[in-house]
N, CA, C and O atoms as a printed pandas DataFrame, in Angstrom:
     atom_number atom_name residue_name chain_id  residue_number  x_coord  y_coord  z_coord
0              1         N          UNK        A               1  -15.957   -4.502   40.957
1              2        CA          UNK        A               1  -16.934   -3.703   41.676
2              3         C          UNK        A               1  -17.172   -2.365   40.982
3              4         O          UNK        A               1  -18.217   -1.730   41.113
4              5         N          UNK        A               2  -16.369   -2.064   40.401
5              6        CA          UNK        A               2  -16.390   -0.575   40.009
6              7         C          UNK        A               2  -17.288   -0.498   38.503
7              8         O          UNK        A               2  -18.078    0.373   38.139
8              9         N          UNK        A               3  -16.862   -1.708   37.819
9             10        CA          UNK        A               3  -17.716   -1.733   36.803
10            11         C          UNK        A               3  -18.770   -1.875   37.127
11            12         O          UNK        A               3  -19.484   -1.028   36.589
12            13         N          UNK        A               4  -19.404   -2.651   37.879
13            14        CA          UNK        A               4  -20.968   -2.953   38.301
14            15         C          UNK        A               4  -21.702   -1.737   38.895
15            16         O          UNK        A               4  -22.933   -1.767   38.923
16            17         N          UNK        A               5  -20.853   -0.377   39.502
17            18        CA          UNK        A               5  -21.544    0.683   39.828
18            19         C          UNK        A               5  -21.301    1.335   38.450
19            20         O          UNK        A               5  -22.301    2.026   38.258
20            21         N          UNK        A               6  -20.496    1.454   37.431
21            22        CA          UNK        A               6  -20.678    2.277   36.432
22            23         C          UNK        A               6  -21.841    1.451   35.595
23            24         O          UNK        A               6  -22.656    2.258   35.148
24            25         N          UNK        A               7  -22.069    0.491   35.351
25            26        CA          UNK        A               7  -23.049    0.007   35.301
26            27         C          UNK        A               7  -24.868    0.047   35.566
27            28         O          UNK        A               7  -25.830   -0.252   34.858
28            29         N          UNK        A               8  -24.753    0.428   36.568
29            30        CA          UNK        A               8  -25.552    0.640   37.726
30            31         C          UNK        A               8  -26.025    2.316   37.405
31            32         O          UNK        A               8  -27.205    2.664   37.353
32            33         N          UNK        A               9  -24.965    3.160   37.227
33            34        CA          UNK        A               9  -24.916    4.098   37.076
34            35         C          UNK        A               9  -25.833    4.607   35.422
35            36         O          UNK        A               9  -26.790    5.377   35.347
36            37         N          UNK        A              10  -25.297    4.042   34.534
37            38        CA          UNK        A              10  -26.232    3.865   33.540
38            39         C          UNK        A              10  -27.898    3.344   33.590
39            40         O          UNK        A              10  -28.779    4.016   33.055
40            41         N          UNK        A              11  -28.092    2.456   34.085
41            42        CA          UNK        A              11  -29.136    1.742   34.072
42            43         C          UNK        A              11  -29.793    3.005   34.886
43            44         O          UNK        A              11  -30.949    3.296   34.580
44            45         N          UNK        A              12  -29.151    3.759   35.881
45            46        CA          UNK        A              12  -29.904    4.675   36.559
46            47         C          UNK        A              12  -30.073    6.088   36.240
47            48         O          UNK        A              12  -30.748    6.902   36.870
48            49         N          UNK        A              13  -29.310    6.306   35.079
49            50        CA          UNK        A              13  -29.487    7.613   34.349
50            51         C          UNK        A              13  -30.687    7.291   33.358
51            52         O          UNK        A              13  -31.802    7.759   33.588
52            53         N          UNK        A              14  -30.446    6.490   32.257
53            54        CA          UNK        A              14  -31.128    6.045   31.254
54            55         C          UNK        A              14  -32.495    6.158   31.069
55            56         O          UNK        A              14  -32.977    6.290   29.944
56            57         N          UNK        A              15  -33.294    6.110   32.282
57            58        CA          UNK        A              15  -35.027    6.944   32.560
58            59         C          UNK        A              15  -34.806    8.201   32.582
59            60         O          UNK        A              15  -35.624    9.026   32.174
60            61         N          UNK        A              16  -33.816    8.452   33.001
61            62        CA          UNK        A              16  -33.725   10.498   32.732
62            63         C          UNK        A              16  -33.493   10.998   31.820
63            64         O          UNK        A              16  -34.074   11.959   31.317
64            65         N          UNK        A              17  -32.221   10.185   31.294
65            66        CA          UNK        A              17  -31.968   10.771   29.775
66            67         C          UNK        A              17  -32.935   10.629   28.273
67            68         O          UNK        A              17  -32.854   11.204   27.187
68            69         N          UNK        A              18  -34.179    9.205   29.006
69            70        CA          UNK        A              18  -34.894    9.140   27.523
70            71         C          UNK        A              18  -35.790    9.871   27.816
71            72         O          UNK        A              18  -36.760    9.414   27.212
72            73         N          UNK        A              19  -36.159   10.899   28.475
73            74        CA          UNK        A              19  -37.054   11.758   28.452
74            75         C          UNK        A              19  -36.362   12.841   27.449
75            76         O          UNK        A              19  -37.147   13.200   26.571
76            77         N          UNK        A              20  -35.490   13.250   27.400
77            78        CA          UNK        A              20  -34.801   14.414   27.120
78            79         C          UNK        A              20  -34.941   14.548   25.829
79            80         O          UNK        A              20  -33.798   14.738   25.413
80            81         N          UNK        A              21  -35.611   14.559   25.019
81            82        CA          UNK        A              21  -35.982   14.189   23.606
82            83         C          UNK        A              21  -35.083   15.063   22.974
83            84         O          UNK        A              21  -34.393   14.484   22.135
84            85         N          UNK        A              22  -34.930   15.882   23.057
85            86        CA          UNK        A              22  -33.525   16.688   22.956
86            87         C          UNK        A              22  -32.581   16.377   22.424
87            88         O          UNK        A              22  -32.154   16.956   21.425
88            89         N          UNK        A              23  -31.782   14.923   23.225
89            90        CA          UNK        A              23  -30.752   14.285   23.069
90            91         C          UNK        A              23  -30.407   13.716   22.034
91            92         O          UNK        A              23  -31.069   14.341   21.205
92            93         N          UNK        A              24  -29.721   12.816   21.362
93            94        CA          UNK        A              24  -30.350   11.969   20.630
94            95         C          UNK        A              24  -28.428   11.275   20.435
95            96         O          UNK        A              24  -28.291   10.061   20.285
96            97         N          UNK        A              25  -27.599   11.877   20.456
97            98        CA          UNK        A              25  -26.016   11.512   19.780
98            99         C          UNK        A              25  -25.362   11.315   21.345
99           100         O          UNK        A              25  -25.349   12.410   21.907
100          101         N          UNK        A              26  -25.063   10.718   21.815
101          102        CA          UNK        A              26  -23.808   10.037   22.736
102          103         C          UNK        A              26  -22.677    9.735   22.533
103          104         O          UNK        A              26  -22.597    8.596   22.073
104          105         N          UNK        A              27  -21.402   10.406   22.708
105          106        CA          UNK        A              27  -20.232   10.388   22.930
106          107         C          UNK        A              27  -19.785    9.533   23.927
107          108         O          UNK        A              27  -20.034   10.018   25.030
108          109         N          UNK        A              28  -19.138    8.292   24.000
109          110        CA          UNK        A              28  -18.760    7.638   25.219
110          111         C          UNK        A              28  -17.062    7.933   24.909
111          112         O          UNK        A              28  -16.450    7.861   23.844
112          113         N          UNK        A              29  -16.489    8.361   26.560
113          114        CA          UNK        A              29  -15.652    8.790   26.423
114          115         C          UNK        A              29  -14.622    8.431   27.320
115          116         O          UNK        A              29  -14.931    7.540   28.112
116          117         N          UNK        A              30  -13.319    8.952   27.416
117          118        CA          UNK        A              30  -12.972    8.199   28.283
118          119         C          UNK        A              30  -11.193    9.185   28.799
119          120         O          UNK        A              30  -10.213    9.273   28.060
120          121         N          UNK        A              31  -11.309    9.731   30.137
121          122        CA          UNK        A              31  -10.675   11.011   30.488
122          123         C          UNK        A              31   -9.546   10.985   31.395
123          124         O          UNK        A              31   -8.767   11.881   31.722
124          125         N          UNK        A              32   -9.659    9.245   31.877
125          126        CA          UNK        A              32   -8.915    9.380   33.234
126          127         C          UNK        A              32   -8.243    7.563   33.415
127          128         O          UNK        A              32   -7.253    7.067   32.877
128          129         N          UNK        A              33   -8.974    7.104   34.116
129          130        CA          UNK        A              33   -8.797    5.413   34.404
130          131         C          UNK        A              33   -8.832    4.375   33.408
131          132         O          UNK        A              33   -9.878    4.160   32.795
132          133         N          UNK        A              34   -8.020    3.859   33.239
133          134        CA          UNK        A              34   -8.320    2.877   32.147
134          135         C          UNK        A              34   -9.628    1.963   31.898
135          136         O          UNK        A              34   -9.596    1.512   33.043
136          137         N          UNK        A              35  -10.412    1.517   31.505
137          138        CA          UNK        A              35  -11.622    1.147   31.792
138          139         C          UNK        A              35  -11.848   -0.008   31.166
139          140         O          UNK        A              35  -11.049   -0.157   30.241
140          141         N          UNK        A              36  -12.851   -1.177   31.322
141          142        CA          UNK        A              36  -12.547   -2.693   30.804
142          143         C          UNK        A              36  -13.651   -2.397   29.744
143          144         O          UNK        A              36  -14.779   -1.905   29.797
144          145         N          UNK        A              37  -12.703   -2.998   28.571
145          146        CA          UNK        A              37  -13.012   -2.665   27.304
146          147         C          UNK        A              37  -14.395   -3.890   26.569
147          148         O          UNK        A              37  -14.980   -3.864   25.486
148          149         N          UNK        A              38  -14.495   -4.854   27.759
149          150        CA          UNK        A              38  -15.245   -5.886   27.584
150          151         C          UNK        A              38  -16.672   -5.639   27.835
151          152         O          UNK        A              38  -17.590   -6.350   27.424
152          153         N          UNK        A              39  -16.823   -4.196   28.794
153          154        CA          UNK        A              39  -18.423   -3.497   29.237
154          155         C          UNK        A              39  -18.221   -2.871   28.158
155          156         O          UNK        A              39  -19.238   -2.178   28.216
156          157         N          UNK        A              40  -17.582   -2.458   26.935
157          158        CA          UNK        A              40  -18.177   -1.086   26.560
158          159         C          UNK        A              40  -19.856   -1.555   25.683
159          160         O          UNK        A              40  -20.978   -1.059   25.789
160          161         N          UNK        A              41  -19.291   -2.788   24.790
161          162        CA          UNK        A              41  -20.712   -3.296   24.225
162          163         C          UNK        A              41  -22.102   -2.976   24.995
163          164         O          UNK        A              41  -23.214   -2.662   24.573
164          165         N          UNK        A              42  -21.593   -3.182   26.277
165          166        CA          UNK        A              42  -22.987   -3.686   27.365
166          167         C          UNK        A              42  -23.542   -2.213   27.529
167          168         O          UNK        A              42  -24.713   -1.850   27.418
168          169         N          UNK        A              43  -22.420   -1.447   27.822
169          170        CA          UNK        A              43  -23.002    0.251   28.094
170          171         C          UNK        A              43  -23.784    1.152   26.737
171          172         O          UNK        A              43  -24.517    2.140   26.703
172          173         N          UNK        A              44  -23.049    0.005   25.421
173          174        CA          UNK        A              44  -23.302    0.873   23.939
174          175         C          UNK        A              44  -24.877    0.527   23.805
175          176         O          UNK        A              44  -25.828    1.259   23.529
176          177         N          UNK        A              45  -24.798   -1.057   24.143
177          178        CA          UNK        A              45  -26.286   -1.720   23.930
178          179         C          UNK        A              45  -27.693   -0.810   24.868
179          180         O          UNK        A              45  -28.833   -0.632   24.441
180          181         N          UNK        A              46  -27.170   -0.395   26.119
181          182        CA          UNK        A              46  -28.062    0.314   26.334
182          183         C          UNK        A              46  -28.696    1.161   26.410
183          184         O          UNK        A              46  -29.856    1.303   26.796
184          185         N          UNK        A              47  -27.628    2.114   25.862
185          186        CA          UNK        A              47  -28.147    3.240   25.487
186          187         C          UNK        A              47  -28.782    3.363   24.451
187          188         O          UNK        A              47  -29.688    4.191   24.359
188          189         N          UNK        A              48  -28.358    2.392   23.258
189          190        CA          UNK        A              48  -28.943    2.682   22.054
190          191         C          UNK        A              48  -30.553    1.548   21.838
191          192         O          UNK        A              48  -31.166    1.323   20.795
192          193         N          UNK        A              49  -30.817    1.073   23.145
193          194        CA          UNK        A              49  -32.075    0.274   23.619
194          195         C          UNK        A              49  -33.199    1.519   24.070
195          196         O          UNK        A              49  -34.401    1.257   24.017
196          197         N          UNK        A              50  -32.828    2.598   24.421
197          198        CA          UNK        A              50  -33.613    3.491   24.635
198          199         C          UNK        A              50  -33.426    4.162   23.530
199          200         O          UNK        A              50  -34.146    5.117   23.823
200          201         N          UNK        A              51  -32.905    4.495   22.173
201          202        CA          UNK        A              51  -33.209    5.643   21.225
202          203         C          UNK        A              51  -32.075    6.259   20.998
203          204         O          UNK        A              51  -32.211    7.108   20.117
204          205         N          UNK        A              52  -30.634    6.164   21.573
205          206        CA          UNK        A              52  -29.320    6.814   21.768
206          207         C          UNK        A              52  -28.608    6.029   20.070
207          208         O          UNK        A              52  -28.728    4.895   19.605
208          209         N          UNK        A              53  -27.833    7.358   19.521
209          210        CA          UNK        A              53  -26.722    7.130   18.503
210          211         C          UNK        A              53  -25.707    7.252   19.378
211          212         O          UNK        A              53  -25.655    8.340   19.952
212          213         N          UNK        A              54  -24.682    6.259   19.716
213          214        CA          UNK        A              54  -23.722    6.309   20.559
214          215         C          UNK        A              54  -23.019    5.922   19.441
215          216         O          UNK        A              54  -23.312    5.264   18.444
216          217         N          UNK        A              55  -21.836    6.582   19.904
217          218        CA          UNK        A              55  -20.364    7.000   19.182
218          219         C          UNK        A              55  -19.179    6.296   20.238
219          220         O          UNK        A              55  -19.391    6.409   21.445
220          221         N          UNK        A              56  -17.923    5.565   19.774
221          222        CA          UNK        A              56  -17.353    5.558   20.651
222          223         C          UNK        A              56  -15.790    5.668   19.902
223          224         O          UNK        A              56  -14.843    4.985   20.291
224          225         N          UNK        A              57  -15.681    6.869   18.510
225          226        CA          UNK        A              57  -14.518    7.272   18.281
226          227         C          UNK        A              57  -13.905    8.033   18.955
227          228         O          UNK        A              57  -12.939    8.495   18.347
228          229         N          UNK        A              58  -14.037    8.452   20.134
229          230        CA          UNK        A              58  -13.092    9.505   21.084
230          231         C          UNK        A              58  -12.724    8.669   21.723
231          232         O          UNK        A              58  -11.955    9.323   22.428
232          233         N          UNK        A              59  -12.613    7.326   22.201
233          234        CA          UNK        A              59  -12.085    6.346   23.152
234          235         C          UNK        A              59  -10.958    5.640   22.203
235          236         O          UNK        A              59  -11.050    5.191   21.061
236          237         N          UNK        A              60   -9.926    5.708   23.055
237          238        CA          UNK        A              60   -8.803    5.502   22.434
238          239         C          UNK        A              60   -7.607    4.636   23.290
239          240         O          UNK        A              60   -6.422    4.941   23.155
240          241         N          UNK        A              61   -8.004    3.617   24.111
241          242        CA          UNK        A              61   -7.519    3.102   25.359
242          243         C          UNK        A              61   -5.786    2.741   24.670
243          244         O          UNK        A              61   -5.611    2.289   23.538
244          245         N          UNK        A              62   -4.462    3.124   25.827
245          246        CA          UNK        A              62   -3.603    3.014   25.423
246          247         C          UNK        A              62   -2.825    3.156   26.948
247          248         O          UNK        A              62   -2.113    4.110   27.263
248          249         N          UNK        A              63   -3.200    1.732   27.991
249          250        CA          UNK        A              63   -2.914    2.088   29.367
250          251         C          UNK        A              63   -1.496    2.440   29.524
251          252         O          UNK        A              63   -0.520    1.794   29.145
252          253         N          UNK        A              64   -1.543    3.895   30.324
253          254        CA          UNK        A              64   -0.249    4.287   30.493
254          255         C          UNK        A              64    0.415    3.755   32.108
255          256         O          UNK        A              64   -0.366    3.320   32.954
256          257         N          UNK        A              65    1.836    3.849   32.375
257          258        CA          UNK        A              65    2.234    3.042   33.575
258          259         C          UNK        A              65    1.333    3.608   35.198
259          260         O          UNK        A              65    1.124    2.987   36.241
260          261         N          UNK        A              66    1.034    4.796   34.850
261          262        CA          UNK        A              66    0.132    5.066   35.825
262          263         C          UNK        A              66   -1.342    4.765   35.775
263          264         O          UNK        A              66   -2.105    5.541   36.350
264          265         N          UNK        A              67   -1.828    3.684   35.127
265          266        CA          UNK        A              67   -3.312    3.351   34.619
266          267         C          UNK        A              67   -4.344    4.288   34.388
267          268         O          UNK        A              67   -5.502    4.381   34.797
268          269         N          UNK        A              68   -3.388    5.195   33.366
269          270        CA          UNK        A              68   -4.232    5.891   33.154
270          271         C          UNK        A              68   -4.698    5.858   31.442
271          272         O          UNK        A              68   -3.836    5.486   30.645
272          273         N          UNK        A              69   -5.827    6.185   31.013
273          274        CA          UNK        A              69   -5.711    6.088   29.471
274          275         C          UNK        A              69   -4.994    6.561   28.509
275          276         O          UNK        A              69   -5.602    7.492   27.981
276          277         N          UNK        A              70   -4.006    6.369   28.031
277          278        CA          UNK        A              70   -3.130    6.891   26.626
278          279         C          UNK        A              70   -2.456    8.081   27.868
279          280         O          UNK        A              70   -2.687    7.959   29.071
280          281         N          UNK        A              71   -1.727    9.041   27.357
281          282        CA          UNK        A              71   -1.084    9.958   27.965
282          283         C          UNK        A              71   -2.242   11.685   27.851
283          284         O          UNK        A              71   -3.170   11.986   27.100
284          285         N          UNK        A              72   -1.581   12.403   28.954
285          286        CA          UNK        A              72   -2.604   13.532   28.758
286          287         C          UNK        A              72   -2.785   14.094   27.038
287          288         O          UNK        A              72   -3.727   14.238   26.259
288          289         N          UNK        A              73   -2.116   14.185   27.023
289          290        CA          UNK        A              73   -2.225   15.159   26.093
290          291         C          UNK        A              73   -3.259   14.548   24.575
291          292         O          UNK        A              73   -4.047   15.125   23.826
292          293         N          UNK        A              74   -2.902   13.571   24.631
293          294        CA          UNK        A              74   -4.288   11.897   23.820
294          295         C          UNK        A              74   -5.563   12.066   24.878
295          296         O          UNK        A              74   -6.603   12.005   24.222
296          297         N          UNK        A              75   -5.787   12.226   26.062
297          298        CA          UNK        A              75   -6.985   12.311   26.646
298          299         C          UNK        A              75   -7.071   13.080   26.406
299          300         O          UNK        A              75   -7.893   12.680   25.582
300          301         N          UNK        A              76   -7.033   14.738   26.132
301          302        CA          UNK        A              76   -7.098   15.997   26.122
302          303         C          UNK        A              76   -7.793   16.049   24.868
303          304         O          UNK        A              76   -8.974   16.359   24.708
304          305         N          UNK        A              77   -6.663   15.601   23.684
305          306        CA          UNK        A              77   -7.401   15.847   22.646
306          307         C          UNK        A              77   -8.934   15.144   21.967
307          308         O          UNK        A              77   -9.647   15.521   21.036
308          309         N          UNK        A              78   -9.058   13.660   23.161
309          310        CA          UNK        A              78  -10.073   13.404   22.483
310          311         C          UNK        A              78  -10.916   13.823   23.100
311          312         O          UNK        A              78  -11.987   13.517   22.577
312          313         N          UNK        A              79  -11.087   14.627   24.342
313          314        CA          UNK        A              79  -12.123   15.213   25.263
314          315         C          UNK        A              79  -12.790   16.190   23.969
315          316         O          UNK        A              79  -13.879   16.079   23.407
316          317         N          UNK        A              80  -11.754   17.110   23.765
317          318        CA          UNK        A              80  -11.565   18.500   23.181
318          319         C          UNK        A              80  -12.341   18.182   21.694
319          320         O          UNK        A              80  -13.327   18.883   21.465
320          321         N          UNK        A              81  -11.945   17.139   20.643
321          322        CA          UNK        A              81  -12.253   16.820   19.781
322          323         C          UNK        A              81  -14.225   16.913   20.180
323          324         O          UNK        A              81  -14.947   17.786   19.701
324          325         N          UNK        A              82  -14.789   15.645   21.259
325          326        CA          UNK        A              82  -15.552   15.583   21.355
326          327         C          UNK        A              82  -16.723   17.113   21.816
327          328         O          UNK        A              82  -17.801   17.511   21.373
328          329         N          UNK        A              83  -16.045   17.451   22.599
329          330        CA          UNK        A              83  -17.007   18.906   23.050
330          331         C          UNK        A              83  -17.132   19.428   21.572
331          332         O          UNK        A              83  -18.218   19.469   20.993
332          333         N          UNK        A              84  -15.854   19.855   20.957
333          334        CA          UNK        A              84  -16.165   20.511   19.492
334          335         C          UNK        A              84  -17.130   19.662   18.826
335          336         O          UNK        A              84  -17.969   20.562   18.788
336          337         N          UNK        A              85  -17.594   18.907   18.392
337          338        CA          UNK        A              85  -18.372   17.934   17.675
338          339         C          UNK        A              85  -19.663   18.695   17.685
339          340         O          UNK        A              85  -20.198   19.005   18.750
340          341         N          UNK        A              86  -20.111   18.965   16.658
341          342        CA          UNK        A              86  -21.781   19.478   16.965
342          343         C          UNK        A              86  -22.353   18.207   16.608
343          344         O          UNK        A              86  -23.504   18.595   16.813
344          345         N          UNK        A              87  -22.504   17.085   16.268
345          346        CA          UNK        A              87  -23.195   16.000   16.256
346          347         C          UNK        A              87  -23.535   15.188   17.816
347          348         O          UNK        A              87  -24.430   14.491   18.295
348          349         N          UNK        A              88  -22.499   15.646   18.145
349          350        CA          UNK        A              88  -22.629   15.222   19.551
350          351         C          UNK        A              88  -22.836   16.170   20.985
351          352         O          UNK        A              88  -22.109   17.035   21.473
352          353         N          UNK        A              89  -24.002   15.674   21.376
353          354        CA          UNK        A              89  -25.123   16.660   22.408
354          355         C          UNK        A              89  -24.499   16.054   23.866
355          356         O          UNK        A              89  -24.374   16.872   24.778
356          357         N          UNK        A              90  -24.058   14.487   24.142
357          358        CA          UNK        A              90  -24.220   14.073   25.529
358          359         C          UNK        A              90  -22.717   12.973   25.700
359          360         O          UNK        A              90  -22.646   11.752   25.557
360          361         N          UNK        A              91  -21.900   13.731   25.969
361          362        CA          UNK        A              91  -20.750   13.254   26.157
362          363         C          UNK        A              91  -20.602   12.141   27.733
363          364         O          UNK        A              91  -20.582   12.851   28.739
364          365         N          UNK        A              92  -20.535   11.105   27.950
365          366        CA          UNK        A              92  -20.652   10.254   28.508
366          367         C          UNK        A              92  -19.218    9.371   29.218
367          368         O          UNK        A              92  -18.835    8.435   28.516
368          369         N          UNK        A              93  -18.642    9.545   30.177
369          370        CA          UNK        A              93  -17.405    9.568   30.559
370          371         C          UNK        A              93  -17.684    7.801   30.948
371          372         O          UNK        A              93  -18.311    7.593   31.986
372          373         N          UNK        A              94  -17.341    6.884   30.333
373          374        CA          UNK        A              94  -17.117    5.616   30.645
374          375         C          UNK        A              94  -16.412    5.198   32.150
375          376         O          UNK        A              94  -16.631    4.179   32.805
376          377         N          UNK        A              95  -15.824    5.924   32.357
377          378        CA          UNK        A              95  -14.939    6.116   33.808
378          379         C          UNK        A              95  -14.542    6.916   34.182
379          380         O          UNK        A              95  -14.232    7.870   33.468
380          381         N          UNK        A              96  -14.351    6.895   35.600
381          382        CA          UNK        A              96  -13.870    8.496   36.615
382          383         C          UNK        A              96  -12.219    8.188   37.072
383          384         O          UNK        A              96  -11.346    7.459   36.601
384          385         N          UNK        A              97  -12.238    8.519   37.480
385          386        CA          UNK        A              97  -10.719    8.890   38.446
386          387         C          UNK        A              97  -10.331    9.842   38.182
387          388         O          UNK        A              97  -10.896   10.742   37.561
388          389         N          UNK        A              98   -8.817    9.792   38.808
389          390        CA          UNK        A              98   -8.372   11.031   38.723
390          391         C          UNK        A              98   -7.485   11.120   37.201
391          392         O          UNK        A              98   -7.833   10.523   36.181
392          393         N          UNK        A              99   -6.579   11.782   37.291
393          394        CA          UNK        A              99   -6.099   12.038   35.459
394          395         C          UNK        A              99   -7.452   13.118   34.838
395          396         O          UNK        A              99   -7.133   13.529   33.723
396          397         N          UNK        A             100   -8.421   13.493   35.149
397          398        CA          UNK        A             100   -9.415   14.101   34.427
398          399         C          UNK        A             100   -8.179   15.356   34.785
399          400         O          UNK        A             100   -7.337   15.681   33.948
400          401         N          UNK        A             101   -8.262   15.971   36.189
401          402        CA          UNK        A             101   -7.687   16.790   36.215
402          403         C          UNK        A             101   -6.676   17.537   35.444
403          404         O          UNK        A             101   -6.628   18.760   35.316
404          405         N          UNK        A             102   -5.847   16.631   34.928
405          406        CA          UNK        A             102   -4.713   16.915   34.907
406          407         C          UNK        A             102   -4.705   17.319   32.903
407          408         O          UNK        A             102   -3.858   17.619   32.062
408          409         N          UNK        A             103   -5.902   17.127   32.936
409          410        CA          UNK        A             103   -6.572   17.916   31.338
410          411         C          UNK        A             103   -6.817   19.877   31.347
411          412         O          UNK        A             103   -6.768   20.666   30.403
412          413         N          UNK        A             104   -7.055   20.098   32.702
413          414        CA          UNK        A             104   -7.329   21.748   32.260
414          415         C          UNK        A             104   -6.186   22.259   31.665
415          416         O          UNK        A             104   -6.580   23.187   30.958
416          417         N          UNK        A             105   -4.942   22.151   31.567
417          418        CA          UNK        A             105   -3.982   23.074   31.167
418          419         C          UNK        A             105   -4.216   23.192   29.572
419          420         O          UNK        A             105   -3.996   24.289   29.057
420          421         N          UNK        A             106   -4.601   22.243   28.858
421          422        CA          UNK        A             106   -4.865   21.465   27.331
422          423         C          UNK        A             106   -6.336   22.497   27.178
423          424         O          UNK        A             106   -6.514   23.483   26.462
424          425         N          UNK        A             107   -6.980   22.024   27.860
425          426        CA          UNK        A             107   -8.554   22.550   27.680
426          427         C          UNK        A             107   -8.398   24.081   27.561
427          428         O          UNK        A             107   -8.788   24.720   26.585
428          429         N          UNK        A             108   -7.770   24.628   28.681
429          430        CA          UNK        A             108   -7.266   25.976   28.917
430          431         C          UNK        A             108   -7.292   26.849   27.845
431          432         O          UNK        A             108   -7.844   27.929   27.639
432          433         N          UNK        A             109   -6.353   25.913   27.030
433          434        CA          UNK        A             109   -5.738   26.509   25.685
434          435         C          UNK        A             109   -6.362   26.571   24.249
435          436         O          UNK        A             109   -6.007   27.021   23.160
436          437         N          UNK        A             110   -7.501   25.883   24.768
437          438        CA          UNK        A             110   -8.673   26.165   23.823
438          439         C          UNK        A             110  -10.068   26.456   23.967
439          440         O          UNK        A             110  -11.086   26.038   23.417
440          441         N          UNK        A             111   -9.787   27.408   24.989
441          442        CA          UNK        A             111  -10.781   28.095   25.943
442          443         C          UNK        A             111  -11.738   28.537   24.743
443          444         O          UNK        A             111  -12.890   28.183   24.490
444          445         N          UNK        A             112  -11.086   29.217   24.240
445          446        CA          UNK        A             112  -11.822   30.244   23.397
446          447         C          UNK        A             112  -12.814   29.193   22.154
447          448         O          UNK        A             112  -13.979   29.285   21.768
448          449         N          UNK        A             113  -11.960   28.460   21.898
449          450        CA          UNK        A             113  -12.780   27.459   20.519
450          451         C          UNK        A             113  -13.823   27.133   21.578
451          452         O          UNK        A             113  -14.962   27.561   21.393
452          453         N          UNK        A             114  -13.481   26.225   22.969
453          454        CA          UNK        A             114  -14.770   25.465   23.422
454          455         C          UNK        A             114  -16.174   26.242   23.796
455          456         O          UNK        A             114  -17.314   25.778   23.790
456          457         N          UNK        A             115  -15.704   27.648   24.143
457          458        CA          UNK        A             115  -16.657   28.443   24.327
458          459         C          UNK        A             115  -17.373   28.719   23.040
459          460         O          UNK        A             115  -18.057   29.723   23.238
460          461         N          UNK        A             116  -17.495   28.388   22.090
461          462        CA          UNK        A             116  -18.620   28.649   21.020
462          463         C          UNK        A             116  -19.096   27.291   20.710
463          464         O          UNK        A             116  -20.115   27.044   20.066
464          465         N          UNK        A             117  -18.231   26.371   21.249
465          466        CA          UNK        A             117  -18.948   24.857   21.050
466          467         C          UNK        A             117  -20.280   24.946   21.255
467          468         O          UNK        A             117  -20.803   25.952   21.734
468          469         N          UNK        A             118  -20.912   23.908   20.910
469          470        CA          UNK        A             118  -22.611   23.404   20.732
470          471         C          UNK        A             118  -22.608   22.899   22.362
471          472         O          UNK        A             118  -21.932   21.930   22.707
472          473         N          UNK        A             119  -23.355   23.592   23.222
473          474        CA          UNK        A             119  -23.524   22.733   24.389
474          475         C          UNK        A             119  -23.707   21.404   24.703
475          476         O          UNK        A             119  -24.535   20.780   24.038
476          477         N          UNK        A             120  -23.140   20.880   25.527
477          478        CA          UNK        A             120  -23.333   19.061   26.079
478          479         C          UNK        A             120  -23.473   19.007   27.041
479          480         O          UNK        A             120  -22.772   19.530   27.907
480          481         N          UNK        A             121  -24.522   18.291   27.200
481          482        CA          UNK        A             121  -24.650   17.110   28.384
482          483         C          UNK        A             121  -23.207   16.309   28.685
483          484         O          UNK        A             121  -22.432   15.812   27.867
484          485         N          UNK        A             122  -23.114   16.364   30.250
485          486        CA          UNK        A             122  -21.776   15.619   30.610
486          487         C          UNK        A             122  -22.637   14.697   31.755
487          488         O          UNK        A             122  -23.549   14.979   32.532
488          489         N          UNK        A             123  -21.799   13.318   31.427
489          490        CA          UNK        A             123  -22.786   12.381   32.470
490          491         C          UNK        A             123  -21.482   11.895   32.532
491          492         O          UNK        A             123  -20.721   11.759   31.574
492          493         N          UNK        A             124  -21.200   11.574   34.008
493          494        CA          UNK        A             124  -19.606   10.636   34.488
494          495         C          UNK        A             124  -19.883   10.945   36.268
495          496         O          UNK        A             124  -20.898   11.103   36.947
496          497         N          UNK        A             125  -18.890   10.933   36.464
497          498        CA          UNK        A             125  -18.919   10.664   38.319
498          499         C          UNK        A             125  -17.253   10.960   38.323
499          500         O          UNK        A             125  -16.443   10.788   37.412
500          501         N          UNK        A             126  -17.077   11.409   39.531
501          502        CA          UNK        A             126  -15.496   11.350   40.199
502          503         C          UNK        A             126  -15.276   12.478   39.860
503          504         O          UNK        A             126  -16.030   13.426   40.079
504          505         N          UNK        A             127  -13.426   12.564   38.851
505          506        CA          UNK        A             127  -12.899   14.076   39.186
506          507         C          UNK        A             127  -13.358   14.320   37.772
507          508         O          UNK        A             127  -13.488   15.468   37.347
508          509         N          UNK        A             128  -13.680   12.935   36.817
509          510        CA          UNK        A             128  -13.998   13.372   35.337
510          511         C          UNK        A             128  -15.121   14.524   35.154
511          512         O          UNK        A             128  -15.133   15.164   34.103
512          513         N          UNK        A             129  -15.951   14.756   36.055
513          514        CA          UNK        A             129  -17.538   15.578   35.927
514          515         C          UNK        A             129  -16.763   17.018   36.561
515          516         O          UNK        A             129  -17.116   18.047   35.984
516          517         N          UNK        A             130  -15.816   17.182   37.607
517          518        CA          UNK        A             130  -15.740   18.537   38.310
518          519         C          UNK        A             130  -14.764   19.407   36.853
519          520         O          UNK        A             130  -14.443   20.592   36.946
């Protein structure tokens, strides 16, 4: 079920975002829940059906005993990696839950680098977007 609304969720951004001519590089990413690695094709295919360079070297699935992706400090850095990226405008959270949270202490600490980062678009749902 959850895939079919992240799913869903795409198909329902995807008229908004191809307006944005702006855009053009997609980061799919991944911050919190482990996520089925069998949609990512389906989510890559559609974005890049509207005009999207999607990227999906910051995803690094490595389910930890709490199902969460790889351990914080591996989510952290590939969040962190990605915001720094000036190639990449629209960072795209493949899945929500919780574990996003538990990234500010990491982020924190590179307050200062992310603040001169190249601005992004963040598209996700749950605690990954707050």
């Amino acid at each position: 079920m959850k895939i079919k609304v992240c799913i869903f969720f795409v198909c329902l951004l995807l008229p908004l975002l191809a307006n944005a001519s702006n855009f053009e590089n997609v980061a799919l990413v991944s911050v919190s829940t482990q996520y089925d690695e069998q949609k990512l094709d389906k989510i890559k295919s559609k974005l890049e059906k509207v005009g999207y360079k999607v990227t999906d070297q910051y995803l690094h699935q490595v389910v930890s005993d709490l199902g969460y992706v790889d351990n914080d400090y591996s989510r952290a850095k590939n969040l962190i990696n990605a915001l720094l990226d000036d190639d990449v405008e629209v960072i795209w959270f493949v899945r929500g839950g919780g574990g996003g949270f538990n990234l500010i202490p990491y982020l924190y600490k590179e307050v200062e680098r992310l603040k001169s980062a190249k601005p992004k678009v963040l598209v996700g749902f749950s605690d990954v977007t707050a």
